[in-house]
N, C-alpha and C positions, 0 to 999 in steps of 0.2 A: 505303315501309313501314319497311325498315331505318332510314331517315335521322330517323323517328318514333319507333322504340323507344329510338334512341341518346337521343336528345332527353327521354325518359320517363327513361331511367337516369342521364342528368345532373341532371338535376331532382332526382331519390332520391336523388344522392350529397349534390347540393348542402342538401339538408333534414336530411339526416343529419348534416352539419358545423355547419349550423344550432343542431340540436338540442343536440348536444354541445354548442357555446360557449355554449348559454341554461344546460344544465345546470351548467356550471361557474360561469355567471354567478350563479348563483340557488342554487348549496350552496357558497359560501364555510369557511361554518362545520364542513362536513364534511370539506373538505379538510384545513384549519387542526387538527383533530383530529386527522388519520394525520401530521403533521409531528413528527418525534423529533429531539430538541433533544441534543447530545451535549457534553456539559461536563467538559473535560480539568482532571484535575487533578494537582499536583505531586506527585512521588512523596517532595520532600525533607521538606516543610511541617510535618508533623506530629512528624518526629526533631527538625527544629531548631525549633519550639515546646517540645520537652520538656528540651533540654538547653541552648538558649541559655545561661540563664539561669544555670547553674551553672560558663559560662567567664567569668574573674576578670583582671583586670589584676595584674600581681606587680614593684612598685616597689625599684629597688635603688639606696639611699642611700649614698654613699660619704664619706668625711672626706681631704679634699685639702691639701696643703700648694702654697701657691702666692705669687707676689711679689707688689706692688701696682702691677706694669707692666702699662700702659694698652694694650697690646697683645695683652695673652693672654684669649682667649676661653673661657671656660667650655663656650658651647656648643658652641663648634667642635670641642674637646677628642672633650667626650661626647656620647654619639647612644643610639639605641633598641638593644637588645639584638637583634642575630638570626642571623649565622651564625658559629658557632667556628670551620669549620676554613678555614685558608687558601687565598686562589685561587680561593676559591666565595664570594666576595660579602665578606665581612668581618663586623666593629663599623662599619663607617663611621666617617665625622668625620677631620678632623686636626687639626694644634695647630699652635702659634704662636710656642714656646719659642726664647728667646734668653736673652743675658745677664741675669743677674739678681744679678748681683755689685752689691752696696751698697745694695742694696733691701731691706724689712721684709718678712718671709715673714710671710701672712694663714694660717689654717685655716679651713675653710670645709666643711660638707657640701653636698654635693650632689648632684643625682638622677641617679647614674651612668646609667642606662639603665632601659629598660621589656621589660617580654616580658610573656606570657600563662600563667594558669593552669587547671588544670580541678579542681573539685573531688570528691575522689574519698572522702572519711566527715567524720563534722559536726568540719567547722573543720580539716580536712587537704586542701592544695592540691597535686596536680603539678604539676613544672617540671620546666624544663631544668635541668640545675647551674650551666651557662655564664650563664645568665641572674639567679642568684643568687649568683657569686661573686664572691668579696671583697666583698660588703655589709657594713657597720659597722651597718646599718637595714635593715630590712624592711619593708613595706606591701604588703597585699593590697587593691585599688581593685577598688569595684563601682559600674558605672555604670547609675541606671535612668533609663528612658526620662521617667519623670516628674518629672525632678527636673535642675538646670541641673549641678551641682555632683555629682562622685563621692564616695562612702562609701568611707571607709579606713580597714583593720583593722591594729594592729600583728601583726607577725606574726615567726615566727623559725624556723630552718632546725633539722630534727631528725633528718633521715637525705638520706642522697644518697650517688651513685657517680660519681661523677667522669669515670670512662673510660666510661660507659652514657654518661654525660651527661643524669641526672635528678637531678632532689631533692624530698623532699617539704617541705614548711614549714607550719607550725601558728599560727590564729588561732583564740583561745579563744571570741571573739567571731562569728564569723563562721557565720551559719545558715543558708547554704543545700543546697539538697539533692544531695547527691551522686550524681553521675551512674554508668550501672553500665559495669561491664567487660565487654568482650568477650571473643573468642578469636581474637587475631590469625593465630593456624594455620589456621583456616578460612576467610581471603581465598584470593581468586581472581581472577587477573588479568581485570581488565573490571570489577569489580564496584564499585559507583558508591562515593565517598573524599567527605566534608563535612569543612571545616577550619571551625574556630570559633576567632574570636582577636580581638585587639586592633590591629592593627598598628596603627605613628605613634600609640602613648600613645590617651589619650582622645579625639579625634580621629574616631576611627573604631573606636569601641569594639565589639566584638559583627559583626565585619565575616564576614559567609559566604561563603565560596566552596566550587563544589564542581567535582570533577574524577572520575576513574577510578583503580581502582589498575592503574600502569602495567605495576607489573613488579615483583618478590619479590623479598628475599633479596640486596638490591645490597648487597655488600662495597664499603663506606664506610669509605675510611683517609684519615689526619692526621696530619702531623707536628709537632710541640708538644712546650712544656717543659714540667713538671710544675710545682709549686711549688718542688721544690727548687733546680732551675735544669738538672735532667737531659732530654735531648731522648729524646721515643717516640716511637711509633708504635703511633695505636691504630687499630683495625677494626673497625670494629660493621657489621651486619646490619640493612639496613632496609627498610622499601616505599616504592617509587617512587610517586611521583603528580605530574599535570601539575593539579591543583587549586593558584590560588595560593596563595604564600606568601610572604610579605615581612616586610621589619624589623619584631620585635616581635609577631608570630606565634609565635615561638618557647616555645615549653613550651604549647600551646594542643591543641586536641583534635583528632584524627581519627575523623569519626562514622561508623558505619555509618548506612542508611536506618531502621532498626531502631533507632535512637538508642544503639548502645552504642558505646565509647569503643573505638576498633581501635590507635591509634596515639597519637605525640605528634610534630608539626611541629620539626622540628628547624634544618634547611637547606633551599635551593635551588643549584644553581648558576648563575651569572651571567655565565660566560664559561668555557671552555675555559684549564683551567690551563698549556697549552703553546703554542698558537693564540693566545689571546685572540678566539677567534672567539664572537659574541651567541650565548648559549642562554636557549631561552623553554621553560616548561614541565617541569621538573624539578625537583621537592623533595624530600626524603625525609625522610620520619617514624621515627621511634624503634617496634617491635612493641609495643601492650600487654602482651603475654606477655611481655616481656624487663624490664621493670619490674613483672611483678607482686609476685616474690619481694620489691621494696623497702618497698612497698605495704603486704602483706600481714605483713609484719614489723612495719611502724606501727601498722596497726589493730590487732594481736593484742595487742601489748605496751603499747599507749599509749604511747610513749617520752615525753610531757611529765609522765610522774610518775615517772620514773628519774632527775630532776636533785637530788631530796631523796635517795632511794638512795644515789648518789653519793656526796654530799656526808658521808651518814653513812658510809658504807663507807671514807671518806678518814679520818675521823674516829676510825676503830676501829681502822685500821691503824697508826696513832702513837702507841705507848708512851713517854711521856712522864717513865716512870721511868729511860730510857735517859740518859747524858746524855755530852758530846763530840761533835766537830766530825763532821760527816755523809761520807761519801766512798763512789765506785761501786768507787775499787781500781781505773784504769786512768792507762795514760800516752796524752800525746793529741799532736798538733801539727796547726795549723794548714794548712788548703790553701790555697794560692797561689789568689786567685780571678782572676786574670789569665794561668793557666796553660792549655795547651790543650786539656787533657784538664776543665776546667772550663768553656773559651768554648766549644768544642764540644757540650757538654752529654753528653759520655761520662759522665761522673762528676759526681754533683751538689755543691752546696756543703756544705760541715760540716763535724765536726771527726773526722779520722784519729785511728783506735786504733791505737796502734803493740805495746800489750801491753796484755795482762791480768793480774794480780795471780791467784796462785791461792788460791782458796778466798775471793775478794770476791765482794761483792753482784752484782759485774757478770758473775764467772764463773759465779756461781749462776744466775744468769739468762740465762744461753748467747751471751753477747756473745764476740766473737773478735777477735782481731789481725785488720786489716784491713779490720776495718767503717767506716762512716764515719758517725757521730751527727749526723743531719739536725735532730730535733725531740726536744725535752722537754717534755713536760706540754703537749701541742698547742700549743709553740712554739718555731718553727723559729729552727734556732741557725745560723749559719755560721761562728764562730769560739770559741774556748775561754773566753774571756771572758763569754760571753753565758751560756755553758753553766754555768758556774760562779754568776755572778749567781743565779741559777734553784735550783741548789742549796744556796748557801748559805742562803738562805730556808727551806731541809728542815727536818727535826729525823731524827734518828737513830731508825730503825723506820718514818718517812716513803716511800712507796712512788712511785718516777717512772714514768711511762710514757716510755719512749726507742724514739725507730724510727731505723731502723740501716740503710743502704744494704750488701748484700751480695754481691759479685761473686767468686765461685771463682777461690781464686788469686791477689787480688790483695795481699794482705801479702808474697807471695814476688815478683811483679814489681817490689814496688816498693822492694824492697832491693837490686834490681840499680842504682838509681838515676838509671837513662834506660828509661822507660817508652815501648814505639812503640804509640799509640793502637789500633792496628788490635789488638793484644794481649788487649788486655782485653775480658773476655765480660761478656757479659748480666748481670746484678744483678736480685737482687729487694729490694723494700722489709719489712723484717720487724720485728715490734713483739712488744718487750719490755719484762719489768717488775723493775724494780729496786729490790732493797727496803735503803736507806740502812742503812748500821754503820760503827763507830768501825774503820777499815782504818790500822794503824801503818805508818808510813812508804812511803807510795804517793804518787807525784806523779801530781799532776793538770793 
C-alpha cells in the first residue's frame, strides 16, 4: 500500500514539473515583460559635450636668427609647449648648434611651440604664460570635426602673471561660447578632474582625459631666471590629479562633471628630480580661483580698448613747447655681465645707478643710488647705451616707464668694492615713472 502511495506522489511531483515547463513554454511573452533592461550611462558625457568645444589650440610664432648649415634642425630645436619647471618633464627637443663662423645668418619665423586654450568671454582665451612667451605671433587654432584643415584666429596677448603662470590673450574674431567658472575652494579630494586639451598640436586635438582630484594645495616650487637674467623661486599652489596630461595640454581646462572650469593643466612630473625614478600619474593644475582676479580684470575693463587710451595719454603728456636735450638727472655704469653676482643670477642685468642728481626727473620719481634700470618703455636694457638710444628718441615732458631692481643696502656694499654674494638681500622689482626735463650738467 505504502509502496503505491509513494508511486501516486511521484507521479504528482512529476506532473507538477510538467506543468511548470509547459507554462513557461507557452507564456514566453510574459516573461519577456518582467525583464528590466539596465542602461549605464557616463557621468562625464554630457560636461564634455558642453565644453569641448570651447577648448582652443593657442599657437606661438617666434622669429629665429639662424645659419644656412645643413645640420641644424628646426624641429629638433622646437617642440610642443608643456612643462616650465625643471626636472618635471621639460620643453623637450634639443638642437644641433655648432660652428657657424663664415656662414649667412637666415631669419626665419617659426612655430615655437603649441599648448591649449579655454575660452573664458566672446574672443578672450586662457593660458598658460609659459605657453605664450616670447611670441613675436599669436594664433588661436580651432579644429572642427567636419572639416580636414584647422581655423586660425590672430590673436595677441593682454594680460598675464607670469609667476601664476597664466595669460589671457584676445581674438576679435573668434566666437565661441565661453565656458563658465567654477569654485575651485569647493573641490574635494576624490571628486572626479576632466582635462580637455590639445596635446601634440592638431594631432590630437580635443583629446579627454579624465582622473580624480588627487590631492589639494601641493606647494609647487621652481627655480628659474626671470627675463632679466635674476634666478627665483616661485611657489604656487595647485591640485594634484592622476588624469593625464602631456605636451601641449598645458593652458587647457580642468572640468568639473558639472561642466565648470575648476583648474588649468599646467605640469606633470615625469621623474623624480633626485632619483630619476619613472613617475606615472601626477599633474598639477593651476586653481580657477587663483586666476580669476586676472580674468575678471579683462572682462571688466575690456583691455583691447586701452591701447587708443594709451597712446592718447602719451600724446598729452609731451609738451612740445619745451625744447633741449631730455635727461633723468642720474649717473650710471655699466654691470660686468660676466661677473658673479650676474652668472648666478643674484642681481639681474642693467644698468647701476651710482647717483641721483637732486631735484631731477629721476628723484622725482623715487629712483635711488643703487638700483639697477632693467627696462625702459617695456624694453629691457642691459647696458647704458641701449638706455640712452631709447631716450634720445624723448622729447622733454616725455614721460618713461623705468623698472629698477631694488635691494636694501646695496649702493653701500657696493662701494666697499668686493661684494661676498651671500651679502646681498632679496630685491624687489619696482616701476617708475619719469617724466624727461632739460637737467644742467648730469652725466649719464
Amino acid at each position: 500500500m505504502k509502496k503505491r502511495l509513494l508511486g501516486y506522489v511521484a507521479v504528482a511531483l512529476v506532473c507538477m514539473m510538467v506543468g511548470s515547463a509547459l507554462t513557461l513554454t507557452i507564456n514566453p511573452t510574459a516573461q519577456a515583460e518582467e525583464t528590466v533592461t539596465t542602461v549605464v550611462t557616463s557621468p562625464f558625457t554630457a560636461a564634455i559635450a558642453e565644453v569641448r568645444g570651447s577648448v582652443v589650440g593657442v599657437n606661438n610664432y617666434q622669429t629665429v636668427r639662424y645659419s644656412n648649415r645643413n645640420t641644424y634642425d628646426l624641429d629638433d630645436f622646437f617642440g610642443d609647449f608643456g612643462f616650465p619647471f625643471g626636472g618635471f618633464g621639460g620643453y623637450g627637443g634639443g638642437n644641433s648648434y655648432g660652428s657657424d663662423r663664415g656662414l649667412e645668418e637666415q631669419v626665419q619665423e617659426v612655430l615655437a611651440g603649441t599648448g591649449s586654450g579655454v575660452v573664458v568671454g566672446e574672443g578672450y582665451v586662457l593660458t598658460n604664460f609659459h605657453v605664450v612667451e616670447d611670441a613675436t605671433r599669436l594664433e588661436i587654432s580651432v579644429k572642427e570635426e567636419s572639416k580636414e584643415e584647422a581655423t586660425t584666429y590672430a590673436s595677441t596677448l593682454v594680460a598675464f602673471d607670469e609667476n601664476l603662470d597664466v595669460a589671457v590673450i584676445y581674438a576679435p574674431e573668434l566666437k565661441l561660447t565661453p565656458v563658465k567658472l567654477g569654485n575651485s575652494d569647493s573641490l574635494l579630494v576624490g571628486d572626479w578632474a576632466i582635462c580637455i586639451g590639445n596635446p601634440l598640436s592638431e594631432q590630437f586635438t580635443g583629446t579627454v582625459t579624465v582622473g580624480i582630484v588627487s590631492a589639494l594645495d601641493r606647494a609647487v616650487s621652481s627655480t628659474t631666471y626671470d627675463k632679466y637674467g635674476r634666478k627665483e623661486t616661485i611657489t604656487n599652489t595647485m591640485i594634484q590629479t592622476d588624469a593625464a596630461i602631456n605636451a601641449g595640454n598645458s593652458g587647457g581646462g580642468m572640468f568639473s562633471v558639472t561642466g565648470e572650469l575648476m583648474g588649468i593643466p599646467t605640469l606633470k612630473y615625469t621623474g623624480s628630480a633626485f632619483s630619476g625614478t619613472p613617475v606615472d600619474g601626477i599633474g598639477m593644475c593651476i586653481p580657477i580661483n587663483a586666476a580669476k582676479p586676472i580674468i575678471e580684470d579683462v572682462l571688466k575693463n575690456n583691455l583691447t580698448e586701452n591701447v587708443s587710451d594709451t597712446a592718447s595719454a602719451a600724446e598729452e603728456a609731451t609738451d612740445t613747447s619745451l625744447i633741449g636735450k631730455p635727461r633723468m638727472g642720474v649717473s650710471v655704469a655699466n654691470i660686468n655681465q660676466n661677473s658673479t653676482l650676474v652668472l648666478q643670477g643674484i642681481l639681474p642685468k642693467g644698468v647701476y645707478v651710482s647717483e641721483v642728481e637732486a631735484g631731477s626727473p629721476a628723484e622725482k620719481a623715487g629712483m635711488l643710488p643703487g638700483d639697477i634700470i632693467v627696462d625702459v618703455d617695456d624694453t629691457i636694457v642691459t647696458n647704458s647705451a641701449e638706455m640712452n638710444t631709447i631716450i634720445s628718441a624723448k622729447g622733454v615732458g616725455d614721460m618713461l616707464k623705468v623698472k629698477v631692481y631694488r635691494a636694501p643696502g646695496l649702493a653701500d656694499l657696493m662701494e666697499q668694492g668686493s661684494v661676498n654674494p651671500d651679502d646681498i638681500p632679496d630685491g624687489e622689482y619696482v616701476d617708475l615713472e619719469v617724466v624727461l626735463a632739460i637737467v644742467d650738467e648730469i652725466k649719464q
